[in-house]
Every structure is written in C-alpha cells, then in structure tokens.
N, C-alpha and C positions, 0 to 999 in steps of 0.2 A: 452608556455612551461616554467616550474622555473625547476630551479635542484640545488641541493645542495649537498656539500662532507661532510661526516664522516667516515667510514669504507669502505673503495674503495673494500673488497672482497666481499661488499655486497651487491648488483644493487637491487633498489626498484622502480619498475617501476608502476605509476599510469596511466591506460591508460584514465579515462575520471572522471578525478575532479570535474568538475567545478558544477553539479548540487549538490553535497557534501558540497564542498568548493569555491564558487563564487568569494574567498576575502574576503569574512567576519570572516575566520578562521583560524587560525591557522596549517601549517605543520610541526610544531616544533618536538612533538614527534618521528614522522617517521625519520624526518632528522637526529635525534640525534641515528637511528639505520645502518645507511649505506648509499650509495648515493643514492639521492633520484630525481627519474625526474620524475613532474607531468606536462600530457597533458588533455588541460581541455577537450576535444575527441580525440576517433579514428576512424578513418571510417576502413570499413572490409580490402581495401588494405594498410592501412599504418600500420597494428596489425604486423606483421610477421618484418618486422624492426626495431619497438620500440621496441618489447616484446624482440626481438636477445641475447641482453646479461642479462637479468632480472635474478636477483637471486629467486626475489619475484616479484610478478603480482600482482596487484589489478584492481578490475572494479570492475562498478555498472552495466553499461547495454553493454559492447560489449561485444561479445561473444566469448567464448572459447570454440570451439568445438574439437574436434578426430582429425581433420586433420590440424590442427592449435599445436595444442600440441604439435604432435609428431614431429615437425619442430622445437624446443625451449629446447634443447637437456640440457642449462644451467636451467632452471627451476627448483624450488626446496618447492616452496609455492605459492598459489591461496587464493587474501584472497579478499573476496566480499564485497563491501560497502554496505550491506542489507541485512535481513533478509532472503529473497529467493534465493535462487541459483540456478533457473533451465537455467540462461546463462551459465553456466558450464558444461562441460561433466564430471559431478564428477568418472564416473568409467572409463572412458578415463583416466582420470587423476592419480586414483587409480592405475590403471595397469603399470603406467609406474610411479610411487611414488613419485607423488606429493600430498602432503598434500591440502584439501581445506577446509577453514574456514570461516565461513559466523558470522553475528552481531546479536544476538537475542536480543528482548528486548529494542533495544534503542529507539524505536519508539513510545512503548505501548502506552504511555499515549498525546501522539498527536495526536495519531489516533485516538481516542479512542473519544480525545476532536472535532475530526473534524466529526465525527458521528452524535454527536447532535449539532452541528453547521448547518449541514445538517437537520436534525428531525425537529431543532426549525425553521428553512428559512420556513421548507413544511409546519407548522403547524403555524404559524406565520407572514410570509411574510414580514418580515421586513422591507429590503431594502427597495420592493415595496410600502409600507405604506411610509416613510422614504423619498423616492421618489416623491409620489407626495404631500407630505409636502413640499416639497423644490418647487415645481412647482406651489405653490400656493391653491391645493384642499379646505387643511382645512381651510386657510385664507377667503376661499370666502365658506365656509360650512353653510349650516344654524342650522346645531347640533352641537352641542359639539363633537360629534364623529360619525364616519363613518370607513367602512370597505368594501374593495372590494371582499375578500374572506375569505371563512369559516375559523374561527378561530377554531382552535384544541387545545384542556388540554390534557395532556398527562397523567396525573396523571390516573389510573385506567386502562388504554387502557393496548395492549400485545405486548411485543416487543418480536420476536423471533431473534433468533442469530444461526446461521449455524457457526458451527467450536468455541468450547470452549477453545481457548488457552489462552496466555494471554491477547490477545489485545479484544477477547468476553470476560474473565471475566471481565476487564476492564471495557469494555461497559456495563455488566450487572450491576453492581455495580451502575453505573451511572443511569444505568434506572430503575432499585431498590430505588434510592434516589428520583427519581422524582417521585414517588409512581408506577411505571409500573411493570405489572407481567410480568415475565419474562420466557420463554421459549425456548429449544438447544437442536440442533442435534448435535449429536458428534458420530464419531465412538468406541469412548470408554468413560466407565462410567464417569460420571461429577467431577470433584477433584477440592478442592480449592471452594466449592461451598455457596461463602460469599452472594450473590444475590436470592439465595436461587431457582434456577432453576429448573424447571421442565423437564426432559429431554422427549423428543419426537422425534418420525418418522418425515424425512422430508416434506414429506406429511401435516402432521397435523400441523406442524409448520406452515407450508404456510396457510394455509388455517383459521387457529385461531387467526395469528398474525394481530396486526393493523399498526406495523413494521417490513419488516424483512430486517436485516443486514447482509451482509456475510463476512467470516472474516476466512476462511479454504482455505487451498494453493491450487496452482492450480495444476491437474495433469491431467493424457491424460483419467480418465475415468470421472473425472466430469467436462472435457471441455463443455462449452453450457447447461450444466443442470440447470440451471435457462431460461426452454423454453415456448414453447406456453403452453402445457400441466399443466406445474408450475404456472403458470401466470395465469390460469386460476381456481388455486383453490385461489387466493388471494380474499379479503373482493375486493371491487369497492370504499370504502372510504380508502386503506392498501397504506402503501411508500413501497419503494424497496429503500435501501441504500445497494450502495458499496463501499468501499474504499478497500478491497482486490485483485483481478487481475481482469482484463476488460474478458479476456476470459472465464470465468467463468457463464457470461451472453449472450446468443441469441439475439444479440443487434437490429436484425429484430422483433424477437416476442415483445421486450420490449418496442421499439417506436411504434407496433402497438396496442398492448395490452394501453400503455398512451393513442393515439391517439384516440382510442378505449372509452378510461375511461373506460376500464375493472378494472384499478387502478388507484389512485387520484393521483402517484407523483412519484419521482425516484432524488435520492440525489447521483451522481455519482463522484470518484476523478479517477477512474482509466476507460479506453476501450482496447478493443481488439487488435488496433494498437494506438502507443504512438510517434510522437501527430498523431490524429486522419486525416484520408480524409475528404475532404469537404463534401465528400455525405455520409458523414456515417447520417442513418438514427435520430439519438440518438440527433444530433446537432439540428434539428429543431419539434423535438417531442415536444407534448402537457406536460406541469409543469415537463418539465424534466431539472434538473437543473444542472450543470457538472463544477468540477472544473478541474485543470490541473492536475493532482498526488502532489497534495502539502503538503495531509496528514502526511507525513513522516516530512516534511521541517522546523519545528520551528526552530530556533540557538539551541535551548538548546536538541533538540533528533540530531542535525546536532555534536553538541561537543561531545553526545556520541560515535557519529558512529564512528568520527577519533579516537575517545579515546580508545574503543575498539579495532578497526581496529589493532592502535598501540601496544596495548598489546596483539593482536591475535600473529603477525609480530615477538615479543619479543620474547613469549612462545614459537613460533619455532621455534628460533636462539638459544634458551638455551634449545632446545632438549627436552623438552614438552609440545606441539600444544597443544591449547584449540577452543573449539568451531567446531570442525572437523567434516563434514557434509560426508566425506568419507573416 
C-alpha cells in the first residue's frame, strides 16, 4: 500500500493498482489532487474498509456492486482504470449520485498491435521455427530450408471484425495495409470507414472470413454467441482471434471445434474466468495459442490510462466530469 498527502478533503482511494502500475509508473498526478492510498488488490472482504472514507474510488477489476455502494455513504466518484465498466453497478451508482467514468481509447493501438502479433504467430509460427533453430534442426538440415507448418500470406485473404469501434478500425486499417479485404458487423452503420469495409450480417462474416476478430463489448445477450452453430459456418483453414472479453466465446464449442479442425487456430488474450482453471478446456486445445490479457499492457497505453484516469478525477473536482459512462 503507498499513500500520499495533498488536499486531505479529498480521499482517492485505488483499490487495485498494481496490474496498471506495477512500479514502473508513476502516481504523481493523482497525488498532486488529494490523498491518495493505492492498494495493489482488494479482495471482496477488505472493499467496505478501504473504500470507508474514499472521496474518489478507482478500480480496474474489483467490483462495485448495489450493495457495496450503498455502505460508502462519503463517495462521490467511480473512476475505472479501463475502458469497460461492467464491474460497476453504474445505475446503482446513478441513483444514489455518484458519477462514473471509465478511460476510452487509451488502449487502441496495443490492442489493435497484439491482433496481428496473434494473426502473424498462426500464419507464421515463428517462435516455433525460431525454436527448433536454437535446438539444432536447421544446423543438421539437408535444405536450405524447412517448415513444419503451412505458411499463410495474408495479403488477399478476408479478415472480418465484429464490433467497429475504435480498436476494429484500428485493426482494419492494419489489415487493409497488409493487403486484406476487410469485413464488419456492427449494429450501426460503418463511420470513420478508412479500411474501406464492407459491412455484413454476422453470419456472413463468419462464414467468408479467413479471420475473424472480435472486438464489441460484452453484454448479457451476446454472452457465448461465438458458439457451436458459429463455429461451424467458419472456413476449416479460418483463425478466431480474441482479445475483447473471454465471455463472449463458448470456450467448450471452441476447443472442440480446434480439436476438431473444424478451424485451423484461435489467437486468444482474454477467457471467461481471469486467470483461468486448470481444466478450462481452451488450455490444452489443438493450435490454440493464449496470452494472459496483456493486450491492454505496453508502458506507453499503461501512461495513458493514469493520465486520463487523472484528468477524469480533475474534471470532477472542478465540477465538470468527463468520460461519464452514467
């Protein structure tokens, strides 16, 4: 736990830093708006006593629910270190007038780079080439070169993208440059459309794409809707890349459908529970490849999130909130 004084009528409580700011960062900002105590977690029983006297709340993942709220009577701002807010009970929060503000945008373009870090692994296999270099293969080769699996050009193939917000234009852009046609569901018409998209049913999407990526928030009616049924209109040479919410995916249809080679590969940073059970099925699926949620994580979208965060924090101390999700 650090804490630090400036404006003692102003409690800024962090309840869990440390995947933000490990030490690598700076909390200058915030300090310089009121006292400031950052714990780098909260487990669910120690919330109701950190949070006690908080002028201001921050979190990334504990949760703030309805009955946690209405026990924090000093509270006066919720301000989320991410982009999604569904830890929050924003109309909980609402009703009893507390402001919540969440960080858009400071991500975009990490995410956006860890997509085709994922694409290029599936279609490339680097490491594992990379790999048995180091173990001697090509030393004792009798070609000049060798490969253990299908190499993939991207250039021509079809990436689809569920969810056109910023971090899909982002990525379309990107796979517009690699020469990919580019394809998106969205529930409303395409804007900003630099990649030159074609919009489509999700259906079609799945079923045309030779990628598909999803990148649309998560909510209670398209929990699991990347299921067997979906999975099943994909090519048999098609990726699945995620790096938006794990729940989003039928993480049973999905290791079976690999398993299967209904589909050639699955580039994943996020699952359903974070970190993951040992038996989740996804861990020992066929060319299914998973990072921890680190998408978000460079230094440089890490400085914005404080930096925003801070001037979220500001703008409601001087009595006009920005970014307000309720």
């Amino acid at each position: 736990m650090q804490t630090a004084n400036s404006d003692a009528a102003v409690r800024i409580t962090v309840l869990d830093g440390f995947t933000a700011n490990p030490g690598d960062l700076s909390w200058g900002a915030l300090e310089s708006l009121g006292k400031l105590t950052v714990y780098d977690r909260t487990a669910p029983n120690e919330l109701l006593a950190r949070a006690a006297d908080a002028t201001v709340l921050l979190t990334n993942k504990t949760l703030l629910k309805e009955d946690a709220l209405a026990q924090l009577p000093k509270l006066r701002f919720i301000g989320v270190l991410a982009t999604g807010y569904n830890v929050v009970d924003v109309a909980a929060a609402r009703k009893m007038g507390v402001a919540v503000s969440n960080v858009p945008g400071y991500s975009t373009d990490s995410v956006a780079q860890l997509v085709f870090a994922h694409l290029l692994h599936l279609c490339n296999h680097v490491a594992h080439h990379a790999a048995t270099v180091r173990e001697g293969k090509w030393a004792a080769s009798r070609d000049f070169a060798y490969w253990d699996f299908p190499l993939t050009e991207l250039s021509g193939l079809t990436l689809g993208i569920v969810g056109f917000g910023n971090i899909g234009r982002a990525v379309g852009q990107i796979g517009r440059a690699l020469g990919m046609n580019i394809l998106a569901c969205n529930p409303s018409p395409l804007r900003q459309n630099a990649c030159q998209a074609k919009q489509v049913d999700l259906e079609t999407l799945f079923r045309q794409s030779d990628a598909v990526t999803l990148h649309c928030p998560l909510k209670e009616e398209n929990r699991g809707f990347v299921n067997t049924a979906l999975l099943a209109q994909m090519k048999p040479t098609a990726f699945l890349i995620n790096t938006a919410r794990g729940p989003l995916v039928d993480e049973s249809a999905l290791a079976d459908a690999l398993n299967r080679g209904a589909i050639a590969g699955a580039g994943l940073d996020v699952l359903s529970r974070e970190p993951p059970h040992a038996d989740n099925p996804l861990l020992t699926a066929r060319n299914c490849h998973i990072t921890p949620h680190i998408a978000w994580a460079t230094g440089a979208a890490r400085r914005r999130l404080l930096q925003v965060t801070a001037e979220n924090v500001a703008a409601f101390l001087h009595g006009a909130p920005k970014n307000v999700v309720n």
